[in-house]
C-alpha positions as CSV (number, residue, x, y, z in Angstrom):
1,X,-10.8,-14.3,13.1
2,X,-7.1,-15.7,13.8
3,X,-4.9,-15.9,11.1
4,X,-3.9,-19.1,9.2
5,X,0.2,-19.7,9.8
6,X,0.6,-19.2,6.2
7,X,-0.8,-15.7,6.2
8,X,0.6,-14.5,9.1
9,X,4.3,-15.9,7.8
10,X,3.8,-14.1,4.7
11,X,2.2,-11.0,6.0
12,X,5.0,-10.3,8.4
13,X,7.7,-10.7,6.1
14,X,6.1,-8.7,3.4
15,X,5.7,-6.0,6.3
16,X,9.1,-6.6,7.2
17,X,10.8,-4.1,4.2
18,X,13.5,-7.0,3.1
19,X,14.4,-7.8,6.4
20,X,14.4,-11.5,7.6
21,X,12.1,-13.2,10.1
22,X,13.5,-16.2,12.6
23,X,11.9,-19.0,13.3
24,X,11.6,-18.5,16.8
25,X,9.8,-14.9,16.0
26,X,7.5,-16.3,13.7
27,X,6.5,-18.8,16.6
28,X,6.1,-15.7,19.2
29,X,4.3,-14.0,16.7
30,X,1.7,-17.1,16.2
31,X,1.6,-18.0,20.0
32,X,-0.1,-14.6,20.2
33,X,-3.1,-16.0,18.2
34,X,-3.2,-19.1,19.5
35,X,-0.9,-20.8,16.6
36,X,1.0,-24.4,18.2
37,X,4.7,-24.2,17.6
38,X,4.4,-27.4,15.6
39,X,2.0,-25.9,13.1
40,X,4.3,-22.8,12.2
41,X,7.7,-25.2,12.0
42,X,5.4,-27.1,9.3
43,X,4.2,-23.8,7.6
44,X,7.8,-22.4,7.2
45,X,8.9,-25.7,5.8
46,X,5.7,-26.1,3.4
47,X,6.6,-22.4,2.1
48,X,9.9,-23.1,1.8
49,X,9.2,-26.2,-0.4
50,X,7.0,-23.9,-2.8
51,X,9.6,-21.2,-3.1
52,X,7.3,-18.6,-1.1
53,X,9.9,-18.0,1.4
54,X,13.6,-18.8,1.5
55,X,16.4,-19.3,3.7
56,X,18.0,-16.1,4.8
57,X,20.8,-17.6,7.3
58,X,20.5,-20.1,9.9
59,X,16.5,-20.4,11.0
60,X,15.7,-17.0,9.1
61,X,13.6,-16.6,6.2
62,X,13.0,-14.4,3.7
63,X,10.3,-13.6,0.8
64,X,10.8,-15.9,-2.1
65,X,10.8,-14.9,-5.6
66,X,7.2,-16.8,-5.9
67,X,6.0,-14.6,-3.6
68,X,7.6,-11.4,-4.2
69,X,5.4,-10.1,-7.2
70,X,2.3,-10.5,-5.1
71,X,4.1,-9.1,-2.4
72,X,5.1,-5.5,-4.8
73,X,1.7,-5.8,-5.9
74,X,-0.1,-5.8,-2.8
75,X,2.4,-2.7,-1.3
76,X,1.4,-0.4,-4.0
77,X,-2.1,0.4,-2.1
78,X,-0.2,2.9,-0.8
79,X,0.8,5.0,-4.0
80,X,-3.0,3.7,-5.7
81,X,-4.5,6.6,-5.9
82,X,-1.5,8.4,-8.0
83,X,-2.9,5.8,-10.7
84,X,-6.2,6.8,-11.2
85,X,-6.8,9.6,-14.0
86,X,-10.5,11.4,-14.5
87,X,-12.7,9.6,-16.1
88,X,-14.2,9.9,-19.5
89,X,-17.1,7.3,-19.3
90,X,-14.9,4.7,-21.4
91,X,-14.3,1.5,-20.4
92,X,-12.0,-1.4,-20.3
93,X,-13.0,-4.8,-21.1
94,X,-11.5,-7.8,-20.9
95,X,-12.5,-11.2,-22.8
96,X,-12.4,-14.8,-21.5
97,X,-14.6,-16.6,-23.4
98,X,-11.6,-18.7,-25.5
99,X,-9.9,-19.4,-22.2
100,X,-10.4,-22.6,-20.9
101,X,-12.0,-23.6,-17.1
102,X,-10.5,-26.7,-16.5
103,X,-7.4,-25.9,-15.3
104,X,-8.3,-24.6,-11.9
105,X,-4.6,-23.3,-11.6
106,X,-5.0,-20.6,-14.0
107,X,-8.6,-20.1,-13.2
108,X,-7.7,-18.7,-10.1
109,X,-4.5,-16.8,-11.1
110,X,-6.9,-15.5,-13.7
111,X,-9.7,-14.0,-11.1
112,X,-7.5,-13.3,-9.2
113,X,-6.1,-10.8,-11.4
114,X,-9.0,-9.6,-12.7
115,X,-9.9,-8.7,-8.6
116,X,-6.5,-7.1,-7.7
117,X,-8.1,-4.6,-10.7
118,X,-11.2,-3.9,-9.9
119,X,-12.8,-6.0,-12.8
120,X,-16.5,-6.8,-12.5
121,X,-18.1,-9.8,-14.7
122,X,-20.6,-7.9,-17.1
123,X,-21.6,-11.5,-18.5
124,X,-20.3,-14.7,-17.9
125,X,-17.3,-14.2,-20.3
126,X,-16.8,-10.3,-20.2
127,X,-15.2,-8.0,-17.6
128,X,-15.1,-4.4,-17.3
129,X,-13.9,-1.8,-15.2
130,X,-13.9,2.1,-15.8
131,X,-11.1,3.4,-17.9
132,X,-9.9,5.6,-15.4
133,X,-6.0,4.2,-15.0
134,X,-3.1,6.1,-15.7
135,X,-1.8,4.2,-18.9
136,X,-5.3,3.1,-20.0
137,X,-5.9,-0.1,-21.7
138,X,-2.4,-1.0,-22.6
139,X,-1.0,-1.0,-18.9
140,X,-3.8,-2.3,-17.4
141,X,-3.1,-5.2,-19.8
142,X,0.6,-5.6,-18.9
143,X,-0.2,-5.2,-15.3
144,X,-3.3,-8.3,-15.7
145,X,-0.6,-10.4,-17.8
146,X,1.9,-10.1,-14.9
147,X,-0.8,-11.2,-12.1
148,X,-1.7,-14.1,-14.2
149,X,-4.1,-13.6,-16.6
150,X,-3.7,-15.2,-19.9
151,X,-1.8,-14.0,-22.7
152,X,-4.4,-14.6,-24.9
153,X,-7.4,-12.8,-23.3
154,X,-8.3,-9.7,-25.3
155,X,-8.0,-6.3,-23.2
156,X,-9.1,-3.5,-24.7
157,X,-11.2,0.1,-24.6
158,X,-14.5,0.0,-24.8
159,X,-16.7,3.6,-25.7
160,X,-19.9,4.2,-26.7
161,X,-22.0,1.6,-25.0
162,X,-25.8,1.2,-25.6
163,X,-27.4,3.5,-22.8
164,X,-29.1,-0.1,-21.0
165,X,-25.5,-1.7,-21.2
166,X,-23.4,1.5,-19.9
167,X,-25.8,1.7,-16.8
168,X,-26.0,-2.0,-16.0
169,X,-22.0,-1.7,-15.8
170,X,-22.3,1.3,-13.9
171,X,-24.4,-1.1,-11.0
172,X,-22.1,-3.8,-10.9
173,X,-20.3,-2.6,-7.7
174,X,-21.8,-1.6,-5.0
175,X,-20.8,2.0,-4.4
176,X,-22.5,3.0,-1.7
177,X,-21.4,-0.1,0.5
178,X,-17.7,0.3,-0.9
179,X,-18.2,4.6,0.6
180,X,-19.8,2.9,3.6
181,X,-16.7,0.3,4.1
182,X,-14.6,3.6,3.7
183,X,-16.1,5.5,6.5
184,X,-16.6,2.5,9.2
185,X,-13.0,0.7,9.1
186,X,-11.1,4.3,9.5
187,X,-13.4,5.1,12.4
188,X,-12.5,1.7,13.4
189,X,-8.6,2.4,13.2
190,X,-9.1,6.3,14.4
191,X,-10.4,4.7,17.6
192,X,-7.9,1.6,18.0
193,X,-5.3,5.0,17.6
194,X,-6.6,6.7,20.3
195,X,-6.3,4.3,22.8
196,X,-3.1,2.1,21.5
197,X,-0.4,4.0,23.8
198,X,-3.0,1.9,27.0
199,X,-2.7,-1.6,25.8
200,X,0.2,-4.4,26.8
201,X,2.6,-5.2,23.8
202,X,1.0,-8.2,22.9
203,X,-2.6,-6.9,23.0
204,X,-1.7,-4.2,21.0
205,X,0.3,-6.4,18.2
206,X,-2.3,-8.8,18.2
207,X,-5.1,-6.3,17.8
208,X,-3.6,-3.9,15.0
209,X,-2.7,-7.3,12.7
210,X,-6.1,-8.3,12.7
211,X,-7.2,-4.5,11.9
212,X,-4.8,-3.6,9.7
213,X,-5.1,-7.0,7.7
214,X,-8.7,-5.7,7.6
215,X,-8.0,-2.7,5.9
216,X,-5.2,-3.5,3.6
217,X,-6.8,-6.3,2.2
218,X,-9.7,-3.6,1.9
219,X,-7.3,-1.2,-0.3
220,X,-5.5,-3.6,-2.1
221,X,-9.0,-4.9,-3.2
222,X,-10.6,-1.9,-3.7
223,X,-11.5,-1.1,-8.0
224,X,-10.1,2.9,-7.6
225,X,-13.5,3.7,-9.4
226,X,-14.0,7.2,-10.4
227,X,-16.6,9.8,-9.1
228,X,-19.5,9.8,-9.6
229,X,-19.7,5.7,-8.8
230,X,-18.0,6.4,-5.4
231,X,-17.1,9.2,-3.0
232,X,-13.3,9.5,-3.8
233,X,-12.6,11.9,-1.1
234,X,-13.7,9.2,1.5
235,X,-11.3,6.9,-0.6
236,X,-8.6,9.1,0.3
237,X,-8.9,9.8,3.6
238,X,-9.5,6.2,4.7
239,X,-6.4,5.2,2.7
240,X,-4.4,8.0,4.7
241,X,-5.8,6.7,8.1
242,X,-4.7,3.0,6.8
243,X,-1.3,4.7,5.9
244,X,-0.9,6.3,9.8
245,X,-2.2,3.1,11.2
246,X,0.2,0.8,9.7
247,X,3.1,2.6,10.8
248,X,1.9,2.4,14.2
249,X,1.2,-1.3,13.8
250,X,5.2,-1.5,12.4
251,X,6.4,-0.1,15.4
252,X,4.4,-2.2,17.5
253,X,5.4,-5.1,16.1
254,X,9.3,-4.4,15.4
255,X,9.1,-3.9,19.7
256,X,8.1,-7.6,19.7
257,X,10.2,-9.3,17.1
258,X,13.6,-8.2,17.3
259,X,14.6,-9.7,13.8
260,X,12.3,-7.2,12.2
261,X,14.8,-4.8,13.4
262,X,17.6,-7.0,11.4
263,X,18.6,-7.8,15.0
């Protein structure tokens, strides 16, 4: 599935480690899915307007500071698994039944967060996740408050649950599918590796976006749970392949664009 403009603008700059992206590369890089010209001269002026991206010189751009939190947030996949700490069976619950659900603004900021962490409803105004984060409760709180979660929603330790309610939040991901996911998209990426150094530039760039969009949204996404709810050494190794794979896909790229090279 192609990318919209937006995402692809974004993604690229956020890939782009501070350096800028013209307007002309951002229209090569869309022509290779298929993108009009029109569409991303529109894009980069919409993002502009909401402070996602921001002038970096004449037709370049750069992250803006709406975007840049996300943008930290979504790179730390690559250290995530220096956050995780063995687990004790506690938990760590959040409470949202005095928020409100009217404004859909902060609804979404607000599951939103709750997703970037790995948060599962247990009812319909209670999440949990397994208290396996370095920092525990207090910077798993600070981290939600940053994404967007509400000041005022109670985060907090949870031990000692009644046997019936411990197991039904031990079922609320799906481990086996999230060990599964592991195994299947680093064989996919193993095998777009092994034959990368045969493809034309443009095949190549076009093909290792689309997988390694795959695979990071897969990580950033991913709720770090702790053994025994899911295979952690498959974790790792998928996250290592993701790891080798992007830095292939930065090359790739940086051949194509030269303002990724700050060119």
């Amino acid at each position: 599935m192609s990318p919209s403009p937006k995402h692809l603008i974004l993604n690229l700059l956020r890939a782009a480690d501070g350096a800028s992206l013209t307007a002309a590369d951002a229209v090569t890089s869309a022509a290779l899915f298929g993108i009009r010209e029109n569409s991303v001269r529109v894009t980069l002026v919409r993002l502009a307007a909401s402070g996602l991206v921001q002038s970096a010189g004449r037709g370049s751009y750069e992250l803006g500071s709406r975007a840049a939190d996300l943008a930290e947030q979504v790179e730390q996949w690559r250290q995530a698994e220096e956050r995780v700490v063995p687990w004790s069976g506690q938990w760590i619950m959040v409470s949202t039944g005095n928020l409100g659900r009217s404004d859909r603004t902060a609804l979404r900021q607000r599951e939103r967060a709750l997703a970037l962490l790995g948060f599962k409803a247990l009812d319909s105004a209670l999440y949990v996740r397994p208290d396996n984060l370095v920092g525990h409760a207090a910077e798993t709180r600070e981290r939600l408050h940053r994404l967007g979660l509400e000041a005022e929603a109670p985060v907090f330790a949870a031990s000692d649950l009644p046997s019936e309610l411990d197991q039904r939040a031990r079922q609320l991901w799906q481990s086996s599918a999230l060990t599964l996911g592991y195994i299947q998209t680093r064989k996919k990426l193993e095998d777009w590796l092994a034959r990368s150094d045969k493809l034309e530039p443009d095949v190549a760039a076009r093909e290792c976006y689309l997988l390694g969009n795959e695979a990071i949204r897969q990580l950033v996404f991913d709720p770090l749970l702790p053994e025994p709810l899911v295979d952690t050494q498959e974790r790792r190794a998928f996250r290592e392949t993701v790891a080798s794979f992007d830095e292939t896909g930065h090359r790739v790229w940086r051949q194509l664009l030269p303002s990724l090279n700050g060119a």
